[in-house]
PyMOL Python script that loads the backbone (N, CA, C, O; Angstrom):
from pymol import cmd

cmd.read_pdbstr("""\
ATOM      1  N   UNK A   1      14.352  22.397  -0.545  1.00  0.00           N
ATOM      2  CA  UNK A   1      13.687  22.321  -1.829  1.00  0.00           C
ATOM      3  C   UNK A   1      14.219  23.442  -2.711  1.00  0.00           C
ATOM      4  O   UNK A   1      14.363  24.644  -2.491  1.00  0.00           O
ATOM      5  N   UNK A   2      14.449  22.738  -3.701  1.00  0.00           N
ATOM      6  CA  UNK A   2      15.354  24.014  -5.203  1.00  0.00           C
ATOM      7  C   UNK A   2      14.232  24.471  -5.149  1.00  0.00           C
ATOM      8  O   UNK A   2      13.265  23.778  -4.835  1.00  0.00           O
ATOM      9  N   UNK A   3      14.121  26.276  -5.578  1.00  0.00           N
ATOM     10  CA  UNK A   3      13.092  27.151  -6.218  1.00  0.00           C
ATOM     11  C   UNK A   3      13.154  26.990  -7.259  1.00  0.00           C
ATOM     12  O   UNK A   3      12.344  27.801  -7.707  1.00  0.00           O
ATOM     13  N   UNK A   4      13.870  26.110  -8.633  1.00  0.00           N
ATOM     14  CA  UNK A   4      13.685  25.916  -9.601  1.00  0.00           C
ATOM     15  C   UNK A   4      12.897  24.565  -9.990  1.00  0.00           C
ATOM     16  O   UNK A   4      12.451  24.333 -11.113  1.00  0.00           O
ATOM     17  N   UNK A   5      12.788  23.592  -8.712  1.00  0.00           N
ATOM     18  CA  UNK A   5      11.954  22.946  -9.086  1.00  0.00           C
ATOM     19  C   UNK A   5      10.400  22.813  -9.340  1.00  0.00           C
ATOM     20  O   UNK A   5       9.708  22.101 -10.067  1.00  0.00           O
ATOM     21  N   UNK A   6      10.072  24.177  -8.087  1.00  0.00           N
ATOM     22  CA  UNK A   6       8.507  24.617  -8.029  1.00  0.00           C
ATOM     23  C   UNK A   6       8.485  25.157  -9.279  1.00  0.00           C
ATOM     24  O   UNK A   6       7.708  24.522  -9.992  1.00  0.00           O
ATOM     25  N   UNK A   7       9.075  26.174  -9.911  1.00  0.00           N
ATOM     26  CA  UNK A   7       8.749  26.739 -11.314  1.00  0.00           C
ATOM     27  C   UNK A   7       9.046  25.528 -12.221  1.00  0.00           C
ATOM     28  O   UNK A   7       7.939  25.257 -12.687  1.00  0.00           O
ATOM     29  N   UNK A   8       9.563  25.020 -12.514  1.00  0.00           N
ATOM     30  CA  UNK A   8       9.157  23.520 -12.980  1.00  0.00           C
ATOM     31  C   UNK A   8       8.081  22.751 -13.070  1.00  0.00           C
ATOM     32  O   UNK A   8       7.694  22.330 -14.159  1.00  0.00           O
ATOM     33  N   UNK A   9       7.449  22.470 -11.891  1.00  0.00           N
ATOM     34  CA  UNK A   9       6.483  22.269 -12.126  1.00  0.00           C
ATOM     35  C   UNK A   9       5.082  23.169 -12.349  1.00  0.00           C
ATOM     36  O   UNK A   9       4.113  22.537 -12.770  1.00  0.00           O
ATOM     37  N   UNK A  10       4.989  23.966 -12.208  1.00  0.00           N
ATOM     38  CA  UNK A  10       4.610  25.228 -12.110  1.00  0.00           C
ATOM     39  C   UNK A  10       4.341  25.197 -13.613  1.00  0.00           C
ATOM     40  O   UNK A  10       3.172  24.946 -13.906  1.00  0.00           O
ATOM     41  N   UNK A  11       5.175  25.398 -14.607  1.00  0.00           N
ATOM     42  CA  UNK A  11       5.115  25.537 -15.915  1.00  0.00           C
ATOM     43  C   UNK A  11       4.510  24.319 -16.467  1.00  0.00           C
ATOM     44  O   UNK A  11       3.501  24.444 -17.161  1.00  0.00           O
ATOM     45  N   UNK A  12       4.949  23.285 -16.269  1.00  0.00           N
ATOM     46  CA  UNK A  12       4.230  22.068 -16.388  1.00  0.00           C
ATOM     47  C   UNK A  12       2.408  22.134 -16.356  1.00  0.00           C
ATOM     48  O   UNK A  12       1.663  21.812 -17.281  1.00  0.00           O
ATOM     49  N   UNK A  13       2.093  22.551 -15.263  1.00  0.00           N
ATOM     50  CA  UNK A  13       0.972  22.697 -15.145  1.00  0.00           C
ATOM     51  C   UNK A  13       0.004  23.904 -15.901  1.00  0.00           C
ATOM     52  O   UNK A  13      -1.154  24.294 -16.056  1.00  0.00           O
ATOM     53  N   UNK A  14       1.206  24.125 -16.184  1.00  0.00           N
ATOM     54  CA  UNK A  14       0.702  25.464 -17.406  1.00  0.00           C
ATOM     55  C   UNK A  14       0.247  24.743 -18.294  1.00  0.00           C
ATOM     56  O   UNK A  14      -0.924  24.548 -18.620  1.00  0.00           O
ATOM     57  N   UNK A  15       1.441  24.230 -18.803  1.00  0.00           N
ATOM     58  CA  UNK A  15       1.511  23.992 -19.992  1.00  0.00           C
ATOM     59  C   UNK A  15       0.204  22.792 -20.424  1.00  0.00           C
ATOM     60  O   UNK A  15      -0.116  22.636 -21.602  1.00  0.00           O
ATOM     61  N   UNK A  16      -0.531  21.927 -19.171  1.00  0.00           N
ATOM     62  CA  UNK A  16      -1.325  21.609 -19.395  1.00  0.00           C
ATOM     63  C   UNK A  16      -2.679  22.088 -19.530  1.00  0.00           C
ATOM     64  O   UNK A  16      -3.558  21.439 -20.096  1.00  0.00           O
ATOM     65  N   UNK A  17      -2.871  23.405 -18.926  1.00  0.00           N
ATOM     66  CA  UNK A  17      -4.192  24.444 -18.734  1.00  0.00           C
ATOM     67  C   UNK A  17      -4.778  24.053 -20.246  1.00  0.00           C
ATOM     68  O   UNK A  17      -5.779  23.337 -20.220  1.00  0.00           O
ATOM     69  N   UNK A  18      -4.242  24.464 -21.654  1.00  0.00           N
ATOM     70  CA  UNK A  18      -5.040  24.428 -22.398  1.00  0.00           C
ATOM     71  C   UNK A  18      -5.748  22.847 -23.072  1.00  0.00           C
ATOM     72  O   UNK A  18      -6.399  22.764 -24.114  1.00  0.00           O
ATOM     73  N   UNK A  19      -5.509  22.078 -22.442  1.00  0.00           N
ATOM     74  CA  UNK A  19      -5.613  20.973 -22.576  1.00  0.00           C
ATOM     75  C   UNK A  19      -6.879  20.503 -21.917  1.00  0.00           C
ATOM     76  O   UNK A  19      -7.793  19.908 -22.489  1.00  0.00           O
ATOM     77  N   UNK A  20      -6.811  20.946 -20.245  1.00  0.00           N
ATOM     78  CA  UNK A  20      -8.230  21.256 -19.580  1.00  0.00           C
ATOM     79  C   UNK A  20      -8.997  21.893 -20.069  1.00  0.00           C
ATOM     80  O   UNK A  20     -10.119  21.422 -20.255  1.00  0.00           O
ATOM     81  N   UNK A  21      -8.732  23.023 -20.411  1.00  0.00           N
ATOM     82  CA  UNK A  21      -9.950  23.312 -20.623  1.00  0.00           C
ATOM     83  C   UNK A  21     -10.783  23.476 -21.995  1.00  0.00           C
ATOM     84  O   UNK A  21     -11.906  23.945 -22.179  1.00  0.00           O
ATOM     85  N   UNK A  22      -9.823  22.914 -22.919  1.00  0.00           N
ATOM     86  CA  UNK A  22     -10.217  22.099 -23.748  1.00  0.00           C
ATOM     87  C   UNK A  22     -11.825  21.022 -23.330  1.00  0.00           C
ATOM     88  O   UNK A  22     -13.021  21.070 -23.615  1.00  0.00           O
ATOM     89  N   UNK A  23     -11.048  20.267 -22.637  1.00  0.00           N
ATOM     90  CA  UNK A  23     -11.863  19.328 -22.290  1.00  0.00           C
ATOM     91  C   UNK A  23     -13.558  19.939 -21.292  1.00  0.00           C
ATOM     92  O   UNK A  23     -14.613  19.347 -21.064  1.00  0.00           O
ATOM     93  N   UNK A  24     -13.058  21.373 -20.933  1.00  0.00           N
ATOM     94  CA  UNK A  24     -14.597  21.545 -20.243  1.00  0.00           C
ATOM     95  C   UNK A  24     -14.772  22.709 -20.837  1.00  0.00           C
ATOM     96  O   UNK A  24     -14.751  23.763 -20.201  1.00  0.00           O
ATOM     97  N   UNK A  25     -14.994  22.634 -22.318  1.00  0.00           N
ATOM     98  CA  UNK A  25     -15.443  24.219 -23.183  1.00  0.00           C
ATOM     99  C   UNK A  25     -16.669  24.018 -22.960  1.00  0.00           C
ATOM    100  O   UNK A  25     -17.180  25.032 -23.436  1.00  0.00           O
ATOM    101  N   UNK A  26     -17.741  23.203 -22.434  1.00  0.00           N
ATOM    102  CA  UNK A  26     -19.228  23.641 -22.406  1.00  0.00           C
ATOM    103  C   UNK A  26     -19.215  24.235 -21.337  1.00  0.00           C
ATOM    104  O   UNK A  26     -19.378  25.453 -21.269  1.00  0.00           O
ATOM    105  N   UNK A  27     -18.988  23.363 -20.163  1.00  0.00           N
ATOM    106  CA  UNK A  27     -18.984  24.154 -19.153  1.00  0.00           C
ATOM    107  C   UNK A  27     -18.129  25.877 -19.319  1.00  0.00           C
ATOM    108  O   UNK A  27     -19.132  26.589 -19.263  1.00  0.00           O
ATOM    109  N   UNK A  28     -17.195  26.642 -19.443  1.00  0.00           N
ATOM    110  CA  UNK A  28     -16.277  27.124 -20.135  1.00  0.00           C
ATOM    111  C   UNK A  28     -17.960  28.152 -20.587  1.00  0.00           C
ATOM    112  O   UNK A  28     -18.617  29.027 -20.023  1.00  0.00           O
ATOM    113  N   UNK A  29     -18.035  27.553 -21.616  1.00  0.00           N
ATOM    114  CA  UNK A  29     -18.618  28.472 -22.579  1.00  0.00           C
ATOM    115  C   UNK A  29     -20.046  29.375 -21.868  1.00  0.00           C
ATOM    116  O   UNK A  29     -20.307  30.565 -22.042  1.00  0.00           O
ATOM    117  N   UNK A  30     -20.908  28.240 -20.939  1.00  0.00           N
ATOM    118  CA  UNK A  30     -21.543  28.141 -20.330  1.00  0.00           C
ATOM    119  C   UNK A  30     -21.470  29.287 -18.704  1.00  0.00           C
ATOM    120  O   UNK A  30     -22.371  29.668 -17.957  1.00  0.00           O
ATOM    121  N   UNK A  31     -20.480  29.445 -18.698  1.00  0.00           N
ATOM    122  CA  UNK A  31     -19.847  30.297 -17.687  1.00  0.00           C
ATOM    123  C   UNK A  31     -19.557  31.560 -18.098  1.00  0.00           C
ATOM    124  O   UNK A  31     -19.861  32.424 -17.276  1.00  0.00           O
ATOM    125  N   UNK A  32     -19.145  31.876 -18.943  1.00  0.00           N
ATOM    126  CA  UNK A  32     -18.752  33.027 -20.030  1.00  0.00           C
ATOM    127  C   UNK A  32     -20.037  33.541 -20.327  1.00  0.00           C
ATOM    128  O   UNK A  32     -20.315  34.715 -20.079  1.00  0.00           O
ATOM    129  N   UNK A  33     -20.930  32.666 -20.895  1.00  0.00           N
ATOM    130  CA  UNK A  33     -22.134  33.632 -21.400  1.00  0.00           C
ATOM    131  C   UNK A  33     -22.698  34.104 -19.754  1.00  0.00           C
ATOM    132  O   UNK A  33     -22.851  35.300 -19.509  1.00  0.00           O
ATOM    133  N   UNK A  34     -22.873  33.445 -19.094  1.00  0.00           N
ATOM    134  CA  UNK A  34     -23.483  33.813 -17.967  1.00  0.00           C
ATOM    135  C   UNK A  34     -22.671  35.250 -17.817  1.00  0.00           C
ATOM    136  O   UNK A  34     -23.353  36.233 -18.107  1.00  0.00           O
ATOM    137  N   UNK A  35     -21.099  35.542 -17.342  1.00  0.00           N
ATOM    138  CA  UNK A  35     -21.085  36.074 -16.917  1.00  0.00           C
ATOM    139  C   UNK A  35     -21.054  37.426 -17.776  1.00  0.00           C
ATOM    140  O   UNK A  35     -20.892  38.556 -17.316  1.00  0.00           O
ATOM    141  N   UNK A  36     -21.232  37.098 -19.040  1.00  0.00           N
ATOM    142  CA  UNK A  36     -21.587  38.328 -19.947  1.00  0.00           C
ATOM    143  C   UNK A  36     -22.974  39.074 -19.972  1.00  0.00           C
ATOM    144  O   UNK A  36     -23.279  40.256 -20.129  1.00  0.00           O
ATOM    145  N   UNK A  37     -23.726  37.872 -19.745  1.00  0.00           N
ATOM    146  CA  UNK A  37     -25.333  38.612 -19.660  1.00  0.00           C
ATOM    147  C   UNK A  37     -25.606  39.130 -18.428  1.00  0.00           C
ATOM    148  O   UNK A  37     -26.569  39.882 -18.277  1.00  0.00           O
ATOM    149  N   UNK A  38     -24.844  38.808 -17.475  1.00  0.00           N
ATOM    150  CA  UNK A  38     -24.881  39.392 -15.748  1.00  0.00           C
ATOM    151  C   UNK A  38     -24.121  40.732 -15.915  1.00  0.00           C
ATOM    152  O   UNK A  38     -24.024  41.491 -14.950  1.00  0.00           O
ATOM    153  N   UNK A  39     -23.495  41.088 -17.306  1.00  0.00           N
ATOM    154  CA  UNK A  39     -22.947  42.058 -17.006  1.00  0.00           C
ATOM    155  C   UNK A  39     -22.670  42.965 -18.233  1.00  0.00           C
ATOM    156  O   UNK A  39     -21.538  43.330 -18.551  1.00  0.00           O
ATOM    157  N   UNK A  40     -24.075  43.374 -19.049  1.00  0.00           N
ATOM    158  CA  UNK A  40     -24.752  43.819 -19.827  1.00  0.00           C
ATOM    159  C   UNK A  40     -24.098  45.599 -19.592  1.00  0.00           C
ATOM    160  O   UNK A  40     -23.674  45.774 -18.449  1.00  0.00           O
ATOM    161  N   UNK A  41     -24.015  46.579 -20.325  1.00  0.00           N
ATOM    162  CA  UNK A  41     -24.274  47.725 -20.054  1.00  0.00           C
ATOM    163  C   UNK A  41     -22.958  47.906 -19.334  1.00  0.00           C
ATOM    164  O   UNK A  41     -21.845  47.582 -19.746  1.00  0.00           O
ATOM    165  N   UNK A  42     -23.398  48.703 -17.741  1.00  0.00           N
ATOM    166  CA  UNK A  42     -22.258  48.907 -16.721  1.00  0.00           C
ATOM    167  C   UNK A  42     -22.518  48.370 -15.321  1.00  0.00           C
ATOM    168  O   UNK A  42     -22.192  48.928 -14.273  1.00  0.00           O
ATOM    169  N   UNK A  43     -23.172  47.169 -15.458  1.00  0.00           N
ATOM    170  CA  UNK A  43     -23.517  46.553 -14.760  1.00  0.00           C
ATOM    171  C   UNK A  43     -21.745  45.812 -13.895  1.00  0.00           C
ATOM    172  O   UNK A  43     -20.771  45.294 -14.443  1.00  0.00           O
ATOM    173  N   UNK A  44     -21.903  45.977 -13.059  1.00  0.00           N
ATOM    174  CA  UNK A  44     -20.742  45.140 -12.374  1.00  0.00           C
ATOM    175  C   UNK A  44     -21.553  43.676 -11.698  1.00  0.00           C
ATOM    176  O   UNK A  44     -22.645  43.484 -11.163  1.00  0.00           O
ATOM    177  N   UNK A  45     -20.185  42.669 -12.104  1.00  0.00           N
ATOM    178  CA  UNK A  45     -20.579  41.232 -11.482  1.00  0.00           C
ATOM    179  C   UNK A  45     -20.562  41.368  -9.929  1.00  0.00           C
ATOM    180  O   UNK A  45     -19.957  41.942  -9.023  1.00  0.00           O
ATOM    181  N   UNK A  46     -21.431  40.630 -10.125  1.00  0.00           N
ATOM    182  CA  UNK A  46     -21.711  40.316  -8.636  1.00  0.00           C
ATOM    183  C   UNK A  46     -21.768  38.909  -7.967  1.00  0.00           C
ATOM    184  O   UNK A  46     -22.032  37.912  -8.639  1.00  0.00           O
ATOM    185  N   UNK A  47     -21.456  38.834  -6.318  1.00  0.00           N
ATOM    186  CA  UNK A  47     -20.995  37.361  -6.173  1.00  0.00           C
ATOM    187  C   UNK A  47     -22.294  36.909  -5.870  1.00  0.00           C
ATOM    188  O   UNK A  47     -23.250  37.493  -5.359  1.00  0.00           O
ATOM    189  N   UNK A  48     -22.082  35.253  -6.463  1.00  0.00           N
ATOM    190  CA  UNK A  48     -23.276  34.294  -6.888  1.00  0.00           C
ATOM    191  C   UNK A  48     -24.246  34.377  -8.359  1.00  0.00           C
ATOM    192  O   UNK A  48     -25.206  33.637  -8.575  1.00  0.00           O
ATOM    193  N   UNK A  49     -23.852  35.228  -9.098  1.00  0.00           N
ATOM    194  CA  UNK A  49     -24.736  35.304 -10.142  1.00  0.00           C
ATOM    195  C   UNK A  49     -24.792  33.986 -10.631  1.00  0.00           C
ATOM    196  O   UNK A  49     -25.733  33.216 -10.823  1.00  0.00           O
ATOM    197  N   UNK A  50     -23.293  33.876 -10.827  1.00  0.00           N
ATOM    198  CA  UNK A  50     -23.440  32.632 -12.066  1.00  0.00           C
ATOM    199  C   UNK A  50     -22.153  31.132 -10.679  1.00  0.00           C
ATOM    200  O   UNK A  50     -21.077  30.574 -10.893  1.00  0.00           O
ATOM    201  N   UNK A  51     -22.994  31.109  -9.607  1.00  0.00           N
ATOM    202  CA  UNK A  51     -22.667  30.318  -8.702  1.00  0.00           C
ATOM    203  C   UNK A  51     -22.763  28.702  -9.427  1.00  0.00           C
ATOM    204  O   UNK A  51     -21.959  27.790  -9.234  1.00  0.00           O
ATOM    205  N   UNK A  52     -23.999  28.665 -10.309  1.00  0.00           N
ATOM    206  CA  UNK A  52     -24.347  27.157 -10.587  1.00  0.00           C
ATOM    207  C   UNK A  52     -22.839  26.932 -11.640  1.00  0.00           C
ATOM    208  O   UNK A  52     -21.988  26.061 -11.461  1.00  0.00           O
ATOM    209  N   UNK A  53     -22.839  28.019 -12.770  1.00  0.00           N
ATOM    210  CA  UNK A  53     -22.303  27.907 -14.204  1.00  0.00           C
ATOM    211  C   UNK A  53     -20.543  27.158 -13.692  1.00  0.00           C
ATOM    212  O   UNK A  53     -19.990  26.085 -13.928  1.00  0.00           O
ATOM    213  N   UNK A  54     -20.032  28.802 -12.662  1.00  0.00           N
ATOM    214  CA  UNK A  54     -18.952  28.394 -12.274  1.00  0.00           C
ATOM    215  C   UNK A  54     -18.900  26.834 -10.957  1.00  0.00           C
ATOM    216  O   UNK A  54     -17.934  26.077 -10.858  1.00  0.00           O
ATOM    217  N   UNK A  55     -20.081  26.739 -10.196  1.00  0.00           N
ATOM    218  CA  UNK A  55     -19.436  25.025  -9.846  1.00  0.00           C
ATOM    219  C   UNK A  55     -19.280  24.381 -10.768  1.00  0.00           C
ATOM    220  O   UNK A  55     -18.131  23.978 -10.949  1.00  0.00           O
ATOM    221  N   UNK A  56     -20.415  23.966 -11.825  1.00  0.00           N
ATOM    222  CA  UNK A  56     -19.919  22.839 -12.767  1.00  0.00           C
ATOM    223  C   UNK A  56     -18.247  23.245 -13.582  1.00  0.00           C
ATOM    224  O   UNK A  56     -17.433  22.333 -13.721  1.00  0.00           O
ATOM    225  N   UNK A  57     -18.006  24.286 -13.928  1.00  0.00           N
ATOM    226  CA  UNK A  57     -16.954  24.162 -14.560  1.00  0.00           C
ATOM    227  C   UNK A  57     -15.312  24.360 -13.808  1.00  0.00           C
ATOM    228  O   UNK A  57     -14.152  24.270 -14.210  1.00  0.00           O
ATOM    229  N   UNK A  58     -16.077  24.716 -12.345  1.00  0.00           N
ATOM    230  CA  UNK A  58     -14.830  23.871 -11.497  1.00  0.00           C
ATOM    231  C   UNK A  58     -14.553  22.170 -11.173  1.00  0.00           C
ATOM    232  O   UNK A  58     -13.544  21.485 -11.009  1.00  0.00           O
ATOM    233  N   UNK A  59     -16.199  21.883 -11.180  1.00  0.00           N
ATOM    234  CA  UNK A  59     -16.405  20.507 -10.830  1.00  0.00           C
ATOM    235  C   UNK A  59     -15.425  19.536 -12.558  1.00  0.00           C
ATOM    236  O   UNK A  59     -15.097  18.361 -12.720  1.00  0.00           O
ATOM    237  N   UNK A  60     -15.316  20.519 -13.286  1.00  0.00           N
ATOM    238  CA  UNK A  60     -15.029  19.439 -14.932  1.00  0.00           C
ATOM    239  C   UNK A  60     -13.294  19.794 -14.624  1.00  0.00           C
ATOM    240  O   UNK A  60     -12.363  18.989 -14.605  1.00  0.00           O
ATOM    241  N   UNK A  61     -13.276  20.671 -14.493  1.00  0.00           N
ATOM    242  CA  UNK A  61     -11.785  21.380 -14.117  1.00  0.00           C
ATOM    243  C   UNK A  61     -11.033  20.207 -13.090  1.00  0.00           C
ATOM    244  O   UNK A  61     -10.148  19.462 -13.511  1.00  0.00           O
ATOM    245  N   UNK A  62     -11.387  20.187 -12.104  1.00  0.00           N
ATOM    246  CA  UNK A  62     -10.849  18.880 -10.970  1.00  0.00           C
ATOM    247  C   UNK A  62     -10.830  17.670 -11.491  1.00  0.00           C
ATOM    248  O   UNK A  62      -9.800  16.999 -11.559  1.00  0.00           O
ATOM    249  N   UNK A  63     -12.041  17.261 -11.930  1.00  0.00           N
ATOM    250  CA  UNK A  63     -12.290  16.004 -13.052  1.00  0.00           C
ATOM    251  C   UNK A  63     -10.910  15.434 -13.366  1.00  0.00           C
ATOM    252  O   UNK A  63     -10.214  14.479 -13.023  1.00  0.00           O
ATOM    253  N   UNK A  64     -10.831  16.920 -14.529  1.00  0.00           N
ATOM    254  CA  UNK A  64      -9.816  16.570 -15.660  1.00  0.00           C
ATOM    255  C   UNK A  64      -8.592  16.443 -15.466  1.00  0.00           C
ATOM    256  O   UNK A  64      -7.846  15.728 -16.135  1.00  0.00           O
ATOM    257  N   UNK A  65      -8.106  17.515 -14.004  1.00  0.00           N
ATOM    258  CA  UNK A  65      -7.045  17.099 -13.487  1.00  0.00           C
ATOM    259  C   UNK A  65      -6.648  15.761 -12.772  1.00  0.00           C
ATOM    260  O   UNK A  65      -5.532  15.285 -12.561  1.00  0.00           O
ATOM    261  N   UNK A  66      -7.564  15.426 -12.546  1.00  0.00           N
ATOM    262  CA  UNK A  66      -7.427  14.241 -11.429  1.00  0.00           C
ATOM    263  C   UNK A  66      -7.287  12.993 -12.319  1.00  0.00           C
ATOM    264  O   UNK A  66      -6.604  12.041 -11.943  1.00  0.00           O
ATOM    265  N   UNK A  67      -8.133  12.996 -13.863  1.00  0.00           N
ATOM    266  CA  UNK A  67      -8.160  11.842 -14.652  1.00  0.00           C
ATOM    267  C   UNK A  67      -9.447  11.375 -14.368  1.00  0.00           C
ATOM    268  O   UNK A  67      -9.656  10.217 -14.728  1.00  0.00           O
ATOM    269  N   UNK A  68     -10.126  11.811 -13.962  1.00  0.00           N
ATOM    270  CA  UNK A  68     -11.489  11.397 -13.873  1.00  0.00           C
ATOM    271  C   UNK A  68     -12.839  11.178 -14.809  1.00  0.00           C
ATOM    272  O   UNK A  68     -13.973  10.722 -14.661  1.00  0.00           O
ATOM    273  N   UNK A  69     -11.863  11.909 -16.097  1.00  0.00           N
ATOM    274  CA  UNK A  69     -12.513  12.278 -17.106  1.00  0.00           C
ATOM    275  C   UNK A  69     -12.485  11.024 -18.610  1.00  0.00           C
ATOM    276  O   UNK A  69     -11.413  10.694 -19.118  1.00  0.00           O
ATOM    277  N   UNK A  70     -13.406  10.657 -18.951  1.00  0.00           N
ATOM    278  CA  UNK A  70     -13.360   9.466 -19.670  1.00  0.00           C
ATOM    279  C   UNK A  70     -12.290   9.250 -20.680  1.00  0.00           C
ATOM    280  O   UNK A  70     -11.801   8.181 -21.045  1.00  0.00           O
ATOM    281  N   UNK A  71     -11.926  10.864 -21.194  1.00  0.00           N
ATOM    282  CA  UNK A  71     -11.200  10.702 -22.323  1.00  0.00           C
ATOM    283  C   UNK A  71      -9.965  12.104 -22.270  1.00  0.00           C
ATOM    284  O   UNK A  71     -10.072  13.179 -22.861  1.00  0.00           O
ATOM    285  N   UNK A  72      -9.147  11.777 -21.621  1.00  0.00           N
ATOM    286  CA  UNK A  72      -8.393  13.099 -21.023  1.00  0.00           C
ATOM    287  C   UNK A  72      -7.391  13.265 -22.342  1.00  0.00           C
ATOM    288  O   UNK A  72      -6.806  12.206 -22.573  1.00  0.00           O
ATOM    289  N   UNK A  73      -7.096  14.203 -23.145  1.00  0.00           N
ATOM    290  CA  UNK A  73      -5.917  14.427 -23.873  1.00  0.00           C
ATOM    291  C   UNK A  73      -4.817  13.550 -23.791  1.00  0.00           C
ATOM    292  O   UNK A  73      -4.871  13.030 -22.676  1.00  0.00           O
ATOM    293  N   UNK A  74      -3.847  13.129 -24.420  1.00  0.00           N
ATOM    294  CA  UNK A  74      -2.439  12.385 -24.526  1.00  0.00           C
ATOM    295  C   UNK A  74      -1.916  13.321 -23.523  1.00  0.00           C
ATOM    296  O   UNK A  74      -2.328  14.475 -23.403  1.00  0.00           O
ATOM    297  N   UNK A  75      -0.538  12.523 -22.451  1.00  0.00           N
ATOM    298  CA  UNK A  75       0.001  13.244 -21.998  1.00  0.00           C
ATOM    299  C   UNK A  75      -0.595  14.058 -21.100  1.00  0.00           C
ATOM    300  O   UNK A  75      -0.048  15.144 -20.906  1.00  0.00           O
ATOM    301  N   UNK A  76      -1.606  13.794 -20.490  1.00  0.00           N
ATOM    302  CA  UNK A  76      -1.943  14.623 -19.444  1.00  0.00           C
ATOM    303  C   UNK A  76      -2.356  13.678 -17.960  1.00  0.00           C
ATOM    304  O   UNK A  76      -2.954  13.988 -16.930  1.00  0.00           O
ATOM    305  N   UNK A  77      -1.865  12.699 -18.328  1.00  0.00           N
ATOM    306  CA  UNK A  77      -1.794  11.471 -17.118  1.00  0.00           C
ATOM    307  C   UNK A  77      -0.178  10.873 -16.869  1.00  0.00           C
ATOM    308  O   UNK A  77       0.032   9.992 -16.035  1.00  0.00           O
TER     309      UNK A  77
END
""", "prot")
cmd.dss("prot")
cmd.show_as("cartoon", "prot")
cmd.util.cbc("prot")
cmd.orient("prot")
C-alpha cells in the first residue's frame, strides 16, 4: 500500500469534516455549552460531565458519515 494513498484519503475526509458538522451544529452547540458551563472559573473538565451531550453528537457524527442522515450535503455520498 502507497503512503500517499492513506494521506489521500485522509485529506478527503478532512475535507469533508466541515460539512458534518455542519449537519450536527445542535448537537455541536449543545456539547460546547455543556462543556463551558462544566468549566466555569478554573474548574477542570471532568470525565462524564457532559456524557449525554457528547453521545448524541457522536451518535449525529456516524449518522452523517454513514448517510444515514435525511439530507447529507452534495458530495458527501
Amino acid at each position: 500500500m502507497s503512503g500517499s494513498n492513506v494521506w489521500s484519503r485522509n485529506r478527503e475526509k478532512l475535507r469533508l469534516f466541515p460539512d458534518l458538522l455542519a449537519q450536527c451544529a445542535v448537537e455541536a452547540a449543545a456539547y460546547g455549552k455543556c462543556v463551558a458551563a462544566t468549566t466555569t472559573g478554573r474548574q477542570e473538565l471532568q470525565k462524564d460531565l457532559c456524557a449525554k451531550e457528547f453521545e448524541a453528537l457522536k451518535t449525529c457524527f456516524t449518522n452523517a458519515v454513514s448517510g444515514k442522515d435525511s439530507n447529507p450535503p452534495p458530495g458527501l455520498l
